[in-house]
DRENPA-3360 file (N, C-alpha, C; in nm, 2 decimals, always signed):
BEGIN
1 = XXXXXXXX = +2.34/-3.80/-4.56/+2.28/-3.67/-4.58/+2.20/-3.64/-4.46 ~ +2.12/-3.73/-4.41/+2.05/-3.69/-4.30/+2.12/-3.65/-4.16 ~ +2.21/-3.72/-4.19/+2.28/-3.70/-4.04/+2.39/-3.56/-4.05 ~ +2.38/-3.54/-4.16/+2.45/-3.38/-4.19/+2.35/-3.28/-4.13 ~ +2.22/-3.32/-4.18/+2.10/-3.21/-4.14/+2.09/-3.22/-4.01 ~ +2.08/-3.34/-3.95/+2.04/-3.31/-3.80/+2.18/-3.27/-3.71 ~ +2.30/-3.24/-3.76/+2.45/-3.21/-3.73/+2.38/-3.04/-3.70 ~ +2.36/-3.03/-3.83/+2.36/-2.85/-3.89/+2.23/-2.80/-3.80;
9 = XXXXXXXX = +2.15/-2.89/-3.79/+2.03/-2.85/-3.65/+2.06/-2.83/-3.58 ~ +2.13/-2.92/-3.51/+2.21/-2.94/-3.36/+2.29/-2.84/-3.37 ~ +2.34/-2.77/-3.46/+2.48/-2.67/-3.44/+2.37/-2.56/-3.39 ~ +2.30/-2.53/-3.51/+2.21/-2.44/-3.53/+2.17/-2.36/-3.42 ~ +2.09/-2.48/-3.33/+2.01/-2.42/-3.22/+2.12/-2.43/-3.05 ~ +2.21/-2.48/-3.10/+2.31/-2.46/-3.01/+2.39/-2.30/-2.99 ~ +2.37/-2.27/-3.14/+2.45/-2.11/-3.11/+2.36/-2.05/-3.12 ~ +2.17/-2.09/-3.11/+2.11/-1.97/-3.12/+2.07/-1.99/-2.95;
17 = XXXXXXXX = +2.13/-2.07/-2.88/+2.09/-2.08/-2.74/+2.16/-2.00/-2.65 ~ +2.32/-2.04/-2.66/+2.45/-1.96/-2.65/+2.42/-1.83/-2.65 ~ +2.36/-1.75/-2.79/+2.35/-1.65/-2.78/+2.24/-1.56/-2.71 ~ +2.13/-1.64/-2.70/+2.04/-1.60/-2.60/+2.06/-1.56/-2.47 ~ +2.14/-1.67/-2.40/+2.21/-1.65/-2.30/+2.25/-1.58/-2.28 ~ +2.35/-1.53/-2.36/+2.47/-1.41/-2.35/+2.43/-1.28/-2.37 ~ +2.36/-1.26/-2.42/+2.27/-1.12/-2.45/+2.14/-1.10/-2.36 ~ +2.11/-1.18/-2.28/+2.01/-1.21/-2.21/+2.10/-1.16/-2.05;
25 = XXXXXXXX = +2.22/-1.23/-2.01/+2.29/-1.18/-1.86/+2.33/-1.15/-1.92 ~ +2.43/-1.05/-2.03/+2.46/-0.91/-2.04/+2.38/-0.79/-2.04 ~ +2.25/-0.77/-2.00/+2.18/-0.69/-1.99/+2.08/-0.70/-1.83 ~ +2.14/-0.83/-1.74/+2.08/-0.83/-1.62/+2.14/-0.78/-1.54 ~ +2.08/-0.70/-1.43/+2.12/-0.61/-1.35/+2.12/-0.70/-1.23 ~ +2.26/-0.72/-1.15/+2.24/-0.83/-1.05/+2.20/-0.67/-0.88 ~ +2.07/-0.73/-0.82/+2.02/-0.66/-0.74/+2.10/-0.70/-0.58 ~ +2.18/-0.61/-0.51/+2.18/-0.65/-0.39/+2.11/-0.57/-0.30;
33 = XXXXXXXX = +2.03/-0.67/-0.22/+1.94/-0.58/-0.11/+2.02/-0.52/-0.02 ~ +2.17/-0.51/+0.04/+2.21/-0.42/+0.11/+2.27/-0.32/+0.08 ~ +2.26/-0.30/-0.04/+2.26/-0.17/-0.11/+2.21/-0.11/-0.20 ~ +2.13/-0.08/-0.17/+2.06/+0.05/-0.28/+2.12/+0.16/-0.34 ~ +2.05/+0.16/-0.41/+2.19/+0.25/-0.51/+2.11/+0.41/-0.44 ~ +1.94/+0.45/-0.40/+1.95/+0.52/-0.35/+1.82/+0.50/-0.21 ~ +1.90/+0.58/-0.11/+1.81/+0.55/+0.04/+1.78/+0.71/+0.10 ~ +1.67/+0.72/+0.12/+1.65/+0.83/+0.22/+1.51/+0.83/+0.30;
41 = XXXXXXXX = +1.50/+0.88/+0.45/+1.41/+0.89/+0.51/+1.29/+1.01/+0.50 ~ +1.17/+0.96/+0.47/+1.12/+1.11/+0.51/+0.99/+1.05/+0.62 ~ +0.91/+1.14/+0.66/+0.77/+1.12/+0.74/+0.69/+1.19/+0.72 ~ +0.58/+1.10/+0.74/+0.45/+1.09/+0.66/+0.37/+1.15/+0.79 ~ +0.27/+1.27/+0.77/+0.16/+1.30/+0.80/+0.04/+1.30/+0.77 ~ -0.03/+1.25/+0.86/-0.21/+1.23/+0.79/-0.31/+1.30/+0.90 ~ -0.36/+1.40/+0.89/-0.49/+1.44/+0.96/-0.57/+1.45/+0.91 ~ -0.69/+1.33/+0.97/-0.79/+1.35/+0.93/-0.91/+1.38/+0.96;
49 = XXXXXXXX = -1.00/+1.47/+0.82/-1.10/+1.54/+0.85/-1.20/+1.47/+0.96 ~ -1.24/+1.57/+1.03/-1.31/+1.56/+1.16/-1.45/+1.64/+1.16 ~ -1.48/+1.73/+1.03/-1.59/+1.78/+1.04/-1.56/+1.93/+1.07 ~ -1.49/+2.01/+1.17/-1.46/+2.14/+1.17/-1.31/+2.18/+1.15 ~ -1.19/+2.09/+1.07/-1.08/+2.13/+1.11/-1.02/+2.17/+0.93 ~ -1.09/+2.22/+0.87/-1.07/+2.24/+0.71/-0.96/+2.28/+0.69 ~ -0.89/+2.39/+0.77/-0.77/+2.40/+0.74/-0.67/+2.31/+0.78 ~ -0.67/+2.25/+0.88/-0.54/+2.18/+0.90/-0.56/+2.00/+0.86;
57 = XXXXXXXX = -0.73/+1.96/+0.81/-0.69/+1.85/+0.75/-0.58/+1.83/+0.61 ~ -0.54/+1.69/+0.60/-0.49/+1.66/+0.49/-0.54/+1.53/+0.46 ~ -0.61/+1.51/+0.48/-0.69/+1.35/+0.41/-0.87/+1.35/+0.51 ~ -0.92/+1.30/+0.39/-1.08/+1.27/+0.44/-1.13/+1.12/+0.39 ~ -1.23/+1.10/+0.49/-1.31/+0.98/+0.44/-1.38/+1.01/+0.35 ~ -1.38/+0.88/+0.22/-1.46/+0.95/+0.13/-1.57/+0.79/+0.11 ~ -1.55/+0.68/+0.17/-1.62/+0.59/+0.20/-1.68/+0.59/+0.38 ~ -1.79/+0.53/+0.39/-1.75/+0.51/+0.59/-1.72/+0.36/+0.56;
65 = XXXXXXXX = -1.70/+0.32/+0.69/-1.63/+0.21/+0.77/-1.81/+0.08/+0.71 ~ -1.78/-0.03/+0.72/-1.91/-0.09/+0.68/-2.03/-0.15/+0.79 ~ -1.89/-0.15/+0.94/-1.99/-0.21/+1.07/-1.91/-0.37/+1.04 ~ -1.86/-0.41/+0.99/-1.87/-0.56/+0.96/-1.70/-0.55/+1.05 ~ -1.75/-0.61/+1.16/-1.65/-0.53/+1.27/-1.59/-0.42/+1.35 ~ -1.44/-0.44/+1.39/-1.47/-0.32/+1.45/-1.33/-0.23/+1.39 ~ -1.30/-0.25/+1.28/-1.13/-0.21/+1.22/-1.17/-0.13/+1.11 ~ -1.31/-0.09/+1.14/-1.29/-0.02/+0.97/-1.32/-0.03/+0.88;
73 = XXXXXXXX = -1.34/-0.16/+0.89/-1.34/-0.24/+0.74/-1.42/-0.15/+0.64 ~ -1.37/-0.14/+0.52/-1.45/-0.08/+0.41/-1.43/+0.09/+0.42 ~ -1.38/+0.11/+0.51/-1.36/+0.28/+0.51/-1.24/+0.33/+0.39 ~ -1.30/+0.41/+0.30/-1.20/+0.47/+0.22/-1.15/+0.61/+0.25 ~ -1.02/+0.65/+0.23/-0.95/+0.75/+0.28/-0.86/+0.85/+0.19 ~ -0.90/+0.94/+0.13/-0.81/+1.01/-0.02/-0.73/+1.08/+0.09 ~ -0.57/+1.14/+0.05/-0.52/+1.22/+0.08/-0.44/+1.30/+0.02 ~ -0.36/+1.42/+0.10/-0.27/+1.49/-0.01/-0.19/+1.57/+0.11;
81 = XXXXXXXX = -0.12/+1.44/+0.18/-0.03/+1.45/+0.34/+0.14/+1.52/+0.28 ~ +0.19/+1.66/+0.36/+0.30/+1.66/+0.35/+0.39/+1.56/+0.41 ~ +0.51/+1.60/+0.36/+0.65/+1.48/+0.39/+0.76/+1.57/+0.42 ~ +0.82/+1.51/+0.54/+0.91/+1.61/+0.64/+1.00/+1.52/+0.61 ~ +1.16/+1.54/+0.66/+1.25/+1.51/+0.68/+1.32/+1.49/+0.79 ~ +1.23/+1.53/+0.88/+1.21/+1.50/+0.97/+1.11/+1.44/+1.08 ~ +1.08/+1.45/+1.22/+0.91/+1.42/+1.26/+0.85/+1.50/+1.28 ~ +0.90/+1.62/+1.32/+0.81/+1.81/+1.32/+0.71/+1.78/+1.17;
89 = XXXXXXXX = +0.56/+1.77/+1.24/+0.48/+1.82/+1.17/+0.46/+1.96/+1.07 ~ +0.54/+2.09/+1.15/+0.56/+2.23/+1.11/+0.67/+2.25/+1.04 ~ +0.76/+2.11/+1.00/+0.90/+2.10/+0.96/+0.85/+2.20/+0.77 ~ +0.91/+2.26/+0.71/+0.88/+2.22/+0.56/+0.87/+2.13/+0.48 ~ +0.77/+2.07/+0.40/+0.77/+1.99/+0.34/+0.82/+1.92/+0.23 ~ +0.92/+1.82/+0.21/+0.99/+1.86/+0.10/+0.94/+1.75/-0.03 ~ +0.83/+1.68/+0.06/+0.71/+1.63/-0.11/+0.58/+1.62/-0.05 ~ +0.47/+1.57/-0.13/+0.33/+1.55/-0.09/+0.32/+1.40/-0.15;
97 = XXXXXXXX = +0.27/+1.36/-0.05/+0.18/+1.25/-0.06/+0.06/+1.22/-0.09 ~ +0.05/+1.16/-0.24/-0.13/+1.25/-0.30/-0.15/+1.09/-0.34 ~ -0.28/+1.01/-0.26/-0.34/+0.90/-0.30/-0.43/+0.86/-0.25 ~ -0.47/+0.74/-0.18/-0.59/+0.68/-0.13/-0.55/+0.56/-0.02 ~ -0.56/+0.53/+0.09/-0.61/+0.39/+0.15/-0.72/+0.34/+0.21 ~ -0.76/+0.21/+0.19/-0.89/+0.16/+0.25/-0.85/+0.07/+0.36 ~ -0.93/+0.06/+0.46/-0.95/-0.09/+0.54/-0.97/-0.23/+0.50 ~ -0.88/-0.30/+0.49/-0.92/-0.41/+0.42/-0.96/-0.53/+0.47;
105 = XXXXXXXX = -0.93/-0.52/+0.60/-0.95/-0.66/+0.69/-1.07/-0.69/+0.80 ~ -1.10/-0.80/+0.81/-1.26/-0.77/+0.93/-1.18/-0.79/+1.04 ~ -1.10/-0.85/+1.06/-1.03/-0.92/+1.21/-0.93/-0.81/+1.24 ~ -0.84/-0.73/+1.19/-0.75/-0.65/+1.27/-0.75/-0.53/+1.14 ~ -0.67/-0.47/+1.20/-0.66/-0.30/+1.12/-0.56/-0.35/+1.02 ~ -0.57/-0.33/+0.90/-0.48/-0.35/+0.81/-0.52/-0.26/+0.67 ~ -0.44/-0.22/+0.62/-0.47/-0.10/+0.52/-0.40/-0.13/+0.39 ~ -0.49/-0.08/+0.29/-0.40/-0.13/+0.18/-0.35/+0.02/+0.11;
113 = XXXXXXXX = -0.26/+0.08/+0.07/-0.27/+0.24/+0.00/-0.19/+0.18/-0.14 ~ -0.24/+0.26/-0.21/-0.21/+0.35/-0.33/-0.16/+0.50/-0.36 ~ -0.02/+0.56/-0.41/-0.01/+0.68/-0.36/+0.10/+0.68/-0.45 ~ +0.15/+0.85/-0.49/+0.25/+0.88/-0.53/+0.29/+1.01/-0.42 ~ +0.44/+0.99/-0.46/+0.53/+1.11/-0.37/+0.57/+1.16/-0.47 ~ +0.52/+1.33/-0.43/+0.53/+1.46/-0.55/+0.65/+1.52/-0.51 ~ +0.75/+1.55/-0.58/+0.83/+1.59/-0.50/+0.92/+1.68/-0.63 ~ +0.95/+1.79/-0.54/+0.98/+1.97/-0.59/+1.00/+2.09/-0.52;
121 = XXXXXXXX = +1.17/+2.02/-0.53/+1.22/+2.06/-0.42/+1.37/+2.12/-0.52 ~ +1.46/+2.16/-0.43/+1.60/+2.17/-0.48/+1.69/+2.04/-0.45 ~ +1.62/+1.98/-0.42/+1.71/+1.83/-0.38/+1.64/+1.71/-0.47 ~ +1.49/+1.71/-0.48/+1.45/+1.61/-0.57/+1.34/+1.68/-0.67 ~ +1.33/+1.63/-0.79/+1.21/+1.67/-0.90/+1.22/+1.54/-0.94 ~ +1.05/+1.54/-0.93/+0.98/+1.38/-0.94/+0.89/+1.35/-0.90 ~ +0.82/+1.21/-0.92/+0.75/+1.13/-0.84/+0.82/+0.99/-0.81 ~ +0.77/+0.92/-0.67/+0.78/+0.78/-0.69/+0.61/+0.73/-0.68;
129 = XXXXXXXX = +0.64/+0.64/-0.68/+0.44/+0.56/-0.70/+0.45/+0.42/-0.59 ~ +0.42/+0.43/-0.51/+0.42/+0.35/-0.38/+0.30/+0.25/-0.37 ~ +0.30/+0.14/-0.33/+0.14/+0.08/-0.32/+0.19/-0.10/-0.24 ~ +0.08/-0.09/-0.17/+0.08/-0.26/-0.12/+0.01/-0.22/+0.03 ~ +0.00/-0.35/+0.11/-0.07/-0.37/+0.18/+0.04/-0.29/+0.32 ~ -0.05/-0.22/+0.40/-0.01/-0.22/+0.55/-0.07/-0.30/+0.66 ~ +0.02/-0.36/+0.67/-0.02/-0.46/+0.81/+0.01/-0.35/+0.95 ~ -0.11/-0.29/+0.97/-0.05/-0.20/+1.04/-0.03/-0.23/+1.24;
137 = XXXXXXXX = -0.07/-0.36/+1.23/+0.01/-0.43/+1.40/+0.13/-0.45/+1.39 ~ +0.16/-0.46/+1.27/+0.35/-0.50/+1.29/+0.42/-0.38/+1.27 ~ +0.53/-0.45/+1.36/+0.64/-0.28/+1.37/+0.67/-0.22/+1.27 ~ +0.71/-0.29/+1.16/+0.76/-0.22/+1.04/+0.68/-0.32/+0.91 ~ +0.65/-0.22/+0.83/+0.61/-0.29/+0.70/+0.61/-0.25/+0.58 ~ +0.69/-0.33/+0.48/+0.72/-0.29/+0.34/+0.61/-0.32/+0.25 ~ +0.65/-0.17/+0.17/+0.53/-0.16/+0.07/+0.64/-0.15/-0.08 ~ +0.57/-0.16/-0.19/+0.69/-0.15/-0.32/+0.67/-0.04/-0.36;
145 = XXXXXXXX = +0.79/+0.02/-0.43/+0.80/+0.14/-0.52/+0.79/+0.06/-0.68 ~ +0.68/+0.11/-0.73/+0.65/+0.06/-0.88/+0.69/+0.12/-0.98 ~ +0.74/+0.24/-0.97/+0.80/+0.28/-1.10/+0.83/+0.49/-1.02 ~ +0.87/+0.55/-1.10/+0.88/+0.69/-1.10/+0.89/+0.76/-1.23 ~ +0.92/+0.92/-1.21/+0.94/+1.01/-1.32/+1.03/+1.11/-1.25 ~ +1.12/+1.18/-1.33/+1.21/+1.28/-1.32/+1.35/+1.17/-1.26 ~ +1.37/+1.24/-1.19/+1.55/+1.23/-1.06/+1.49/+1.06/-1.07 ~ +1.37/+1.00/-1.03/+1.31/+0.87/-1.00/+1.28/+0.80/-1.09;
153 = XXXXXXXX = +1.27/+0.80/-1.23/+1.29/+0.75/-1.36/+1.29/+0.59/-1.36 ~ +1.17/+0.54/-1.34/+1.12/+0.39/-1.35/+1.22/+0.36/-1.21 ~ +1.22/+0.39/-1.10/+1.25/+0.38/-1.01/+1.17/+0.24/-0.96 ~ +1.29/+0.12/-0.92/+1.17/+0.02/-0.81/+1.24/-0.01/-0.70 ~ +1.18/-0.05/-0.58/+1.23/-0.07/-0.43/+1.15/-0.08/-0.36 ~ +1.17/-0.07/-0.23/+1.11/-0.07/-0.10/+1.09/+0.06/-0.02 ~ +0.95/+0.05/+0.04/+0.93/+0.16/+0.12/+0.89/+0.11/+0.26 ~ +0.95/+0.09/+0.34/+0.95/+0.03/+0.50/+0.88/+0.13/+0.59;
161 = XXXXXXXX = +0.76/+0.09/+0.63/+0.72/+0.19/+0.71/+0.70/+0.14/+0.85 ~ +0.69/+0.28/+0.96/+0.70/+0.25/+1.10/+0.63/+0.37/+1.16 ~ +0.52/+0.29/+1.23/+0.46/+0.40/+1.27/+0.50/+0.45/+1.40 ~ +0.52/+0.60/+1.39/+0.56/+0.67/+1.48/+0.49/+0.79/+1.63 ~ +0.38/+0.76/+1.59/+0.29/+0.84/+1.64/+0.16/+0.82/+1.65 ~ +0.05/+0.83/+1.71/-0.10/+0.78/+1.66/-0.18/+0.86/+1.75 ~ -0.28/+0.93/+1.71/-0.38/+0.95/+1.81/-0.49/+0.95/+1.77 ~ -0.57/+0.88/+1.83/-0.71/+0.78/+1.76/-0.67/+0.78/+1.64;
169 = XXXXXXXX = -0.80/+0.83/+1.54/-0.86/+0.82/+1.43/-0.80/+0.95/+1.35 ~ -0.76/+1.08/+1.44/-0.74/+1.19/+1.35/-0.60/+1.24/+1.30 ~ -0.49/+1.13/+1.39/-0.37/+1.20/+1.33/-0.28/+1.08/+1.35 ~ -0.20/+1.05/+1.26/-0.09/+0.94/+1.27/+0.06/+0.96/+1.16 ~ +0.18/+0.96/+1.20/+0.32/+0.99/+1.19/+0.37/+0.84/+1.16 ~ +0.40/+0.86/+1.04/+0.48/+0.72/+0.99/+0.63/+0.76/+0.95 ~ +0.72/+0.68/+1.02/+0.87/+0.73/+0.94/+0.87/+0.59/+0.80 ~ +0.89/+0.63/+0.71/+0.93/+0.61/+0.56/+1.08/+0.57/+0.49;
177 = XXXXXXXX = +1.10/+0.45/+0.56/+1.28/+0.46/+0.49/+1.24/+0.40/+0.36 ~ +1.28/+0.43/+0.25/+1.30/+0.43/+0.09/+1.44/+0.39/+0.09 ~ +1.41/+0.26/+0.02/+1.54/+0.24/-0.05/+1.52/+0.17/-0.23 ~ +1.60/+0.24/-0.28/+1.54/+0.20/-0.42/+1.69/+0.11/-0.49 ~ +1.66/+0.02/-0.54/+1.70/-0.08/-0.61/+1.75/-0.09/-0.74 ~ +1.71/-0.02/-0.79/+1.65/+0.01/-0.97/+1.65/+0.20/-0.99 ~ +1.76/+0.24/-1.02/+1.84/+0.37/-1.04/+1.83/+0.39/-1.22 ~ +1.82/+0.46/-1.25/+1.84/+0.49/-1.35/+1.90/+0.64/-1.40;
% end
């Protein structure tokens, strides 16, 4: 009798394993990074306030810098930068870039942002929601796409950025390749 019960156990948790499995990768989505299901470029503009340029800023300091070096450290930065599709600053915009980044490092320039891309256009309706660290001495650096809404619908991927332009403190041109992973 006992060795019936521990039979009927052993079956038991055998097909309740089996079936975990199988209902478990029939619902996994296998990801390949050289293809995204969707990719596009845009560029990022940031001017920042300077004290007389109200109209043509798009981001201000809303922290200062703390002195504890010489990168910034502790400077907080809100913005609400258009997004070209090009590098023409005067291009149309075909989303806004509405978030925040700070200085995060005492030894070199490195930025951490938080941000969503608003976007309301005839090509996209949506947001995506962007965030992670910029190492901003290296040529290119990936930040994640955390989720979206609309056309972008729990959207996740990569946002690779490369800075393209810089002049001091008041204006800098990042190109933005987006590739997203996770399509719905």
């Amino acid at each position: 009798m006992r060795s019936l019960v521990v039979k009927s156990c052993c079956l038991f948790f055998l097909i309740l394993f089996v079936s975990q499995h199988y209902s478990v990768s029939a619902t996994k989505k296998l990801l390949d990074p050289k293809k995204p299901c969707k990719r596009f470029v845009l560029y990022y503009h940031d001017i920042l306030f300077g004290g007389d340029d109200v109209a043509n800023a798009t981001s201000a300091t809303t922290a200062n810098a703390t002195g504890l070096g010489n990168t910034n450290f502790g400077m907080l930065v809100v913005f609400d930068d258009p997004m070209t599709k090009d590098q023409h600053l005067l291009s149309p915009p075909v989303a806004r870039a509405q978030g925040f980044y700070f200085y995060d490092m005492k030894t070199t320039y490195n930025a951490w942002f938080a941000y969503t891309l608003i976007f309301n256009s005839s090509d996209h309706k949506g947001t995506l929601n962007i965030m992670g660290a910029d190492m901003m001495m290296e040529k290119t650096r990936d930040l994640s796409v955390v989720g979206g809404t609309g056309d972008f619908f729990m959207a996740r991927g990569i946002a690779t950025f490369q800075t393209m332009n810089q002049e001091g403190t008041k204006y800098f041109r990042l190109k933005m390749d987006i590739k997203l992973y996770e399509c719905y």
